[in-house]
Phi, psi and omega in degrees: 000116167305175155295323159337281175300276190336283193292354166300285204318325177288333158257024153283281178327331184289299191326301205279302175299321172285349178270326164290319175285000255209289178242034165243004179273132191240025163265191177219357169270309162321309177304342187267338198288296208297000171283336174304297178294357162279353195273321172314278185323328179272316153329307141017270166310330162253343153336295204285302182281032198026063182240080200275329196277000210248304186302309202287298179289018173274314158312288199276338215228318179248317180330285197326291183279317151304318198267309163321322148318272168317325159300331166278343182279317177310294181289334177312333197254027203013077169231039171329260236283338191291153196245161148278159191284147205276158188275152187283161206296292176351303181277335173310290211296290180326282182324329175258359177269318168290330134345315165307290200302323168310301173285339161323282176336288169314291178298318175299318183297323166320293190317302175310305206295195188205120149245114237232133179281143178267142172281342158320148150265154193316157174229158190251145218226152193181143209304342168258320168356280185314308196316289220292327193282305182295342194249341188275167177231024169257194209280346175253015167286165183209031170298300180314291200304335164287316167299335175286330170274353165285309168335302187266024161240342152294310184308329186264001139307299165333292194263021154301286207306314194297316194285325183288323192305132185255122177097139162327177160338147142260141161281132199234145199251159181254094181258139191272325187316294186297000000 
């Protein structure tokens, strides 16, 4: 075994293991930090498949920034210490029959494909490429696909704060008096 194969495996195993703890941690500042380590490890991961621009935005946009993000909504909202109720056997049962079922899917659909070395050469790629790629709005742009993903990074803001927020609605009393 190279170094190589070693260090997949170790962040496959980082990968695999921190994710189960991510949502299964019923503290909610832990789920983030281990979310933090699995997204540094898939950066990794991409590191190893020489996909450094992959990486890097992997590193700055959700290590860096989401999770950080999230972790500051956490304290800001002093809910440190808060646990969620451990989950009922029912959602247990349900989560793991989809869980299943997802990887079926998955592993079957791998399995079928036949996948084939291509006889192209590599094309060379390079910062007004990427640039250009990243600014287009044709079937090889990649505007939609950011923006849909701003969307869902407000969305997983939101719905940090709404879970970190502490305490219900406030009530505000109505005194006539005053």
């Amino acid at each position: 075994m190279n170094i190589n194969q070693i260090m997949f495996f170790l962040f496959a195993v980082i990968i695999v293991v921190f994710s189960v703890m991510t949502v299964t941690s019923r503290r909610i500042l832990r789920a983030a930090v281990y979310l933090l380590f699995v997204l540094v490890s898939t950066s990794g991961l991409y590191f190893m498949l020489n996909y450094q621009f992959l990486a890097a935005i992997q590193l700055t946009l959700y290590a860096g920034g989401i999770v950080v993000l999230i972790i500051f909504s956490i304290l800001l909202t002093s809910h440190i210490n808060q646990q969620f109720e451990p989950a009922g056997l029912k959602k247990v049962i349900f989560s793991a029959l989809a869980s299943a079922a997802g990887a079926i899917v998955a592993i079957t659909t791998i399995l079928s494909f036949q996948f084939q070395a291509t006889e192209k050469a590599a094309t060379e790629v390079n910062m007004h490429s990427i640039g250009m790629s990243l600014l287009s709005l044709n079937s090889d742009g990649y505007v939609l696909p950011f923006e849909v993903i701003s969307i869902l990074l407000i969305a997983a803001m939101i719905a940090a704060i709404v879970i970190a927020k502490k305490g219900g609605p406030v009530k505000q009393s109505n005194n006539s008096n005053q």
